[in-house]
C-alpha positions in Angstrom: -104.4 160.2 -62.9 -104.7 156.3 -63.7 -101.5 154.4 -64.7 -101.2 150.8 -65.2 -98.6 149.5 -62.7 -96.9 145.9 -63.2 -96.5 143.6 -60.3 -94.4 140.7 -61.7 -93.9 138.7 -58.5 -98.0 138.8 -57.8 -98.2 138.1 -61.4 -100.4 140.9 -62.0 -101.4 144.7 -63.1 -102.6 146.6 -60.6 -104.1 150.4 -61.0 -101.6 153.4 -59.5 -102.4 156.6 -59.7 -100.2 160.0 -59.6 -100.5 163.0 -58.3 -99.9 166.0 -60.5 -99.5 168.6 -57.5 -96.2 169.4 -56.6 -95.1 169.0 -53.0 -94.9 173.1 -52.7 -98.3 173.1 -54.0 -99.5 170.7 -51.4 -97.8 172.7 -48.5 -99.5 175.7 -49.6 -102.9 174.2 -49.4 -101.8 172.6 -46.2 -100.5 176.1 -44.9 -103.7 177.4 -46.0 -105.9 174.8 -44.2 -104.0 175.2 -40.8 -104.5 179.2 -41.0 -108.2 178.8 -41.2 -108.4 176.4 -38.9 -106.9 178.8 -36.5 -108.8 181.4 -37.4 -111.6 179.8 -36.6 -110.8 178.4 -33.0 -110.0 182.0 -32.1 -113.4 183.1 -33.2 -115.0 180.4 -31.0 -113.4 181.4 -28.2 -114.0 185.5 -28.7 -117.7 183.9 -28.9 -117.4 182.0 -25.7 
């Protein structure tokens, strides 16, 4: 999401944006990722 931000010493508006996920929400995914990840190294090596 897109939110003005001000920048008074730079005399300026610049463009922020926000994250609606919450930290435990981004942990999961990350937890998520990394389980796959070694999932999948231990299928190369049962290949190899």
């Amino acid at each position: 999401m897109a939110k003005d931000v001000d920048v008074p010493l730079m005399h300026e508006r610049r463009t922020g944006y926000v994250s609606l996920m919450t930290k435990e929400d981004w942990e999961a995914d990350q937890n998520k990722v990394n389980v796959a990840a070694i999932a999948d190294k231990k299928a190369e090596s049962c290949q190899s």
